[in-house]
C-alpha positions as MATLAB code, in Angstrom:
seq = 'XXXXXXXXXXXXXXXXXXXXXXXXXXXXXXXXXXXXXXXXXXXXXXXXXXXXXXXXXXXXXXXXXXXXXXXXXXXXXXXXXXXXXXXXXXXXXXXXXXXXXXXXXXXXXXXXXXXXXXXXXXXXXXXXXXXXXXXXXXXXXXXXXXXXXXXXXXXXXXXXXXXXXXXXXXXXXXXXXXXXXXXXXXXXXXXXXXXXXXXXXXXXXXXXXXXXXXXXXXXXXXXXXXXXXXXXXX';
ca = [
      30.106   51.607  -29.924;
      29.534   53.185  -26.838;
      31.330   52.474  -23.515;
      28.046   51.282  -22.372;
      27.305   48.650  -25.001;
      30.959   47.926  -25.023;
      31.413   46.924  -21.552;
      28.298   44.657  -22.258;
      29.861   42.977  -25.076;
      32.758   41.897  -22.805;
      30.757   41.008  -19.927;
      29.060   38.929  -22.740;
      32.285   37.658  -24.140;
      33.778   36.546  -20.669;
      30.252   34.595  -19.865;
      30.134   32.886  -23.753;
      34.218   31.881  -22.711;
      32.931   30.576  -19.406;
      30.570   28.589  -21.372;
      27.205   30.368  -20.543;
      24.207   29.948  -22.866;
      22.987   32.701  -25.161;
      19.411   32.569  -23.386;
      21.285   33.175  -20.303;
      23.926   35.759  -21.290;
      20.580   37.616  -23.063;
      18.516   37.750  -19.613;
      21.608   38.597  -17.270;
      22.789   41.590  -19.408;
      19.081   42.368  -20.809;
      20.569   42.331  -24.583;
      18.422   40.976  -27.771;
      19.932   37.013  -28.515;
      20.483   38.416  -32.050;
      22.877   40.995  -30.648;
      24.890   38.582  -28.855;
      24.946   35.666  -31.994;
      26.713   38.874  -33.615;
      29.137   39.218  -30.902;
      29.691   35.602  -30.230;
      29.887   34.384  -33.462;
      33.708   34.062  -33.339;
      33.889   32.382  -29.827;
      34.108   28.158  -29.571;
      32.711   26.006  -27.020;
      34.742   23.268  -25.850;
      33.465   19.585  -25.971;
      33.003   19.989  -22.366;
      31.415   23.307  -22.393;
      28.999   22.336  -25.396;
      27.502   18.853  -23.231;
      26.766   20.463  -20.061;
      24.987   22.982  -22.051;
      23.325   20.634  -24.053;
      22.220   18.901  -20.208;
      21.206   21.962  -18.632;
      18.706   22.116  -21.820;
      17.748   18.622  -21.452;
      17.275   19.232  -17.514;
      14.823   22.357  -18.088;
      13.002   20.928  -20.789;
      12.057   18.153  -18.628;
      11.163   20.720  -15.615;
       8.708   22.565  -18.450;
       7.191   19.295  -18.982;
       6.880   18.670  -15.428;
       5.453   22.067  -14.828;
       3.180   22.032  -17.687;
       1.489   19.004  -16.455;
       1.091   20.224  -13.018;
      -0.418   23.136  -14.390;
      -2.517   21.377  -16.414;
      -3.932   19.408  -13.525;
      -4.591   22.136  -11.625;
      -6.771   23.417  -14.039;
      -8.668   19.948  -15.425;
      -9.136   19.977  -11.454;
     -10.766   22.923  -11.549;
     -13.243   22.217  -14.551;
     -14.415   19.072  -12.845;
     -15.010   20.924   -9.477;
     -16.793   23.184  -11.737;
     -19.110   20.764  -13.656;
     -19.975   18.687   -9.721;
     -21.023   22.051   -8.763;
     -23.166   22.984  -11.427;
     -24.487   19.553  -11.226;
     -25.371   19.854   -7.576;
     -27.132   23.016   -8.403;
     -29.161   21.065  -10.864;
     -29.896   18.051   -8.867;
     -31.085   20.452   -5.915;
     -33.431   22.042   -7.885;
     -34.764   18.609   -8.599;
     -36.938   16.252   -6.128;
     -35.012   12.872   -6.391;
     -37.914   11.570   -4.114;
     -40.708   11.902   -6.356;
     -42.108    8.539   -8.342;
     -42.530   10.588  -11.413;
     -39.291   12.034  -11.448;
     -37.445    8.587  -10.279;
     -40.184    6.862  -13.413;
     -39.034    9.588  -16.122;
     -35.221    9.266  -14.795;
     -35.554    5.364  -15.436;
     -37.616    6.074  -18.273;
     -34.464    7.645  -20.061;
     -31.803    5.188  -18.491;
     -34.081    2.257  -20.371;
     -34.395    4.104  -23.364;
     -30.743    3.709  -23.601;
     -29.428    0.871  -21.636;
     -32.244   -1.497  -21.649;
     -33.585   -4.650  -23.804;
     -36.642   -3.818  -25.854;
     -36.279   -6.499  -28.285;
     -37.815   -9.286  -25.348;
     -41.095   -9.572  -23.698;
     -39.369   -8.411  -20.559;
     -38.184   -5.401  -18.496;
     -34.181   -5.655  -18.391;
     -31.270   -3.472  -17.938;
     -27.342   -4.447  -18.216;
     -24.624   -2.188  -17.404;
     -20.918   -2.190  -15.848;
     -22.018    0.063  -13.512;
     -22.963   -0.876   -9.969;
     -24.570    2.354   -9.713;
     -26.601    2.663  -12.698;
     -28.370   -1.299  -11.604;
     -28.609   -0.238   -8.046;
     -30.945    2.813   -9.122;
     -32.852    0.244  -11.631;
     -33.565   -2.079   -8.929;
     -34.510    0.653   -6.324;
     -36.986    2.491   -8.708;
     -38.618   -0.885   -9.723;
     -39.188   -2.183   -5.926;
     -40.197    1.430   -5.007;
     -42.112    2.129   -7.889;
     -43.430   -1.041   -8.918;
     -43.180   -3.260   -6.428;
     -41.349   -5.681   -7.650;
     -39.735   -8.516   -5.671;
     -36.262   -7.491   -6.231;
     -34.970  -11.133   -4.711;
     -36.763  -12.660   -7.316;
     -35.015  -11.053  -10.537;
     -32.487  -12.889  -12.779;
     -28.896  -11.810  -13.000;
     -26.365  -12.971  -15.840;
     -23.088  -12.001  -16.079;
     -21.235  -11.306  -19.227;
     -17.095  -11.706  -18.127;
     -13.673  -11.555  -19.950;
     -11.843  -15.127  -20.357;
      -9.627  -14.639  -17.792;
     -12.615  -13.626  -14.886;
     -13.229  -15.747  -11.721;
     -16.901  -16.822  -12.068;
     -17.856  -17.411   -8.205;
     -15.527  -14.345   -7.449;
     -17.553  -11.958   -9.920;
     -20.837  -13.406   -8.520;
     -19.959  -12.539   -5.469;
     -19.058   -9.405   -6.225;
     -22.139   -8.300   -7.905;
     -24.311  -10.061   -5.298;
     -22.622   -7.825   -2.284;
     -22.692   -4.945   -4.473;
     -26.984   -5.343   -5.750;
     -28.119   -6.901   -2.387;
     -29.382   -9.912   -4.656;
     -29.112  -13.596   -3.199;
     -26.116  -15.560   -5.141;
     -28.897  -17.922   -6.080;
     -30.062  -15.660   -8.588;
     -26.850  -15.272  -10.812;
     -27.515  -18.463  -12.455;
     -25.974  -18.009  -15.826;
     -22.005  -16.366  -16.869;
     -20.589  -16.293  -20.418;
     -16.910  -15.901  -21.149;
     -16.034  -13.956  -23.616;
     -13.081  -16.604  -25.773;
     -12.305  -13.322  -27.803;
     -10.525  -11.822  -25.184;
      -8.539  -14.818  -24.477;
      -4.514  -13.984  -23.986;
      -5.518  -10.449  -23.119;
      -5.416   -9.650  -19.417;
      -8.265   -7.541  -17.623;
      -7.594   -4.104  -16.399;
      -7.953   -3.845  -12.849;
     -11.605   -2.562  -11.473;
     -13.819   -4.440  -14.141;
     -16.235   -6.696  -13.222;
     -17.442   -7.482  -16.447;
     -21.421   -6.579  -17.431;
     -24.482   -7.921  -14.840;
     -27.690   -7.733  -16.572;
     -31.220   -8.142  -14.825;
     -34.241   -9.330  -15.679;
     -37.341   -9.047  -14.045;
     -39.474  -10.357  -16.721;
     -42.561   -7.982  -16.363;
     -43.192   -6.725  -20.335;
     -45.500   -3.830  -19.217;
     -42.995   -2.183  -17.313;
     -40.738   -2.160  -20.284;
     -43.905   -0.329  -22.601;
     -44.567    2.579  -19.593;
     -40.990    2.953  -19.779;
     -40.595    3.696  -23.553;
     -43.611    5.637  -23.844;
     -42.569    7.464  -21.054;
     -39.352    8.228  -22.882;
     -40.953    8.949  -26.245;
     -43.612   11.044  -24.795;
     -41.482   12.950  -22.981;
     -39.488   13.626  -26.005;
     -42.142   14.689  -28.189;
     -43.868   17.337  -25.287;
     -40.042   19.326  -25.052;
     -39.653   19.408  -28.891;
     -43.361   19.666  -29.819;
     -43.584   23.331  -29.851;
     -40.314   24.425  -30.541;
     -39.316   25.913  -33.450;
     -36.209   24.344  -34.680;
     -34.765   27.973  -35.694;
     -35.085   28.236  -31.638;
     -32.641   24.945  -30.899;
];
């Protein structure tokens, strides 16, 4: 062995007897962990020695952890700052203005969300939002009397009524009046709601024929993107 290595192998010695780790005995004297076990195999920790070894390894595990999620943070941040942008791009391309657009954008909305079983144009969601554009594109589109549709609410057991009418009222710009009927779900009895939801508000405004321009709206458009494409081109 060469005085080199040797005077490594007690520097390595002296920090195992001091009760270093091996990962940190490897980095400080830049010498492969399966040299040292060979070197060290003869030296003993002491009880006291082995536990704070065993909590420095607990305490940088949980700073990996800590790191790790910061890190991944950072970059989910960064994939939804990518996907707004790309959505902005989209949306600026697009005239949000225009009936036909704001007909084929509630077109697919009602395709999804909306009743088609009854003679009548309805849409129920969670979503503030998503009602707010259904009532704008139906006064600005169709004229309808927006004060005059019916709202019903669809709640958890444990859901204030009046308070959840109130909410939705403030939030729609509909008159109290009009949220006539709630149901309360009994199956989720014992089980508390999680803060934010407001349960389900669905509207009516009873007007059938706006319900068919909708769908074949939806299943027109469908038909024109996919009509002459080849599906060896999707």
């Amino acid at each position: 062995m060469s005085p080199r290595v040797l005077g490594k192998r007690e520097q390595a010695i002296k920090l195992r007897k001091r009760g270093k780790s091996l990962r940190f005995i490897a980095h400080k004297l830049n010498i492969p962990k399966s040299t040292l076990s060979g070197w060290l195999k003869n030296i003993s920790l002491t009880r006291k020695q082995e536990a704070a070894l065993k909590r420095s390894w607990k305490d940088a595990l949980i700073y990996a952890r800590k790191k790790a999620v910061v890190w991944h943070n950072v970059e989910r941040q960064k994939r939804l700052n990518l996907a707004e942008d790309e959505a902005r791009k989209t949306i600026d391309n697009i005239d949000v203005k225009n009936r036909y657009v704001l007909d084929l954008a509630l077109a697919m909305l009602y395709f999804g969300e909306g009743i088609k079983k009854n003679s009548e144009t309805g849409l129920g969601n969670s979503d503030p939002l998503i009602l707010k554009m259904f009532l704008y594109v139906l006064k600005r589109n169709y004229r309808v009397d927006v004060n005059k549709i019916r709202a019903e609410l669809y709640l958890r057991a444990d859901q204030d009524v009046q308070k959840m009418k109130k909410f939705w009222s403030g939030e729609l710009g509909l008159p109290i009046e009009n949220f006539r009927y709630a149901h309360l779900d009994k199956r989720t009895q014992g089980s508390k709601t999680y803060r934010g939801y407001h349960g389900v508000c669905l509207l009516r405004c009873g007007n059938v024929a706006i319900q068919r321009k909708l769908i074949n709206i939806s299943k027109e458009f469908f038909e024109r993107v996919v009509r002459d494409a080849p599906i060896a081109q999707w």
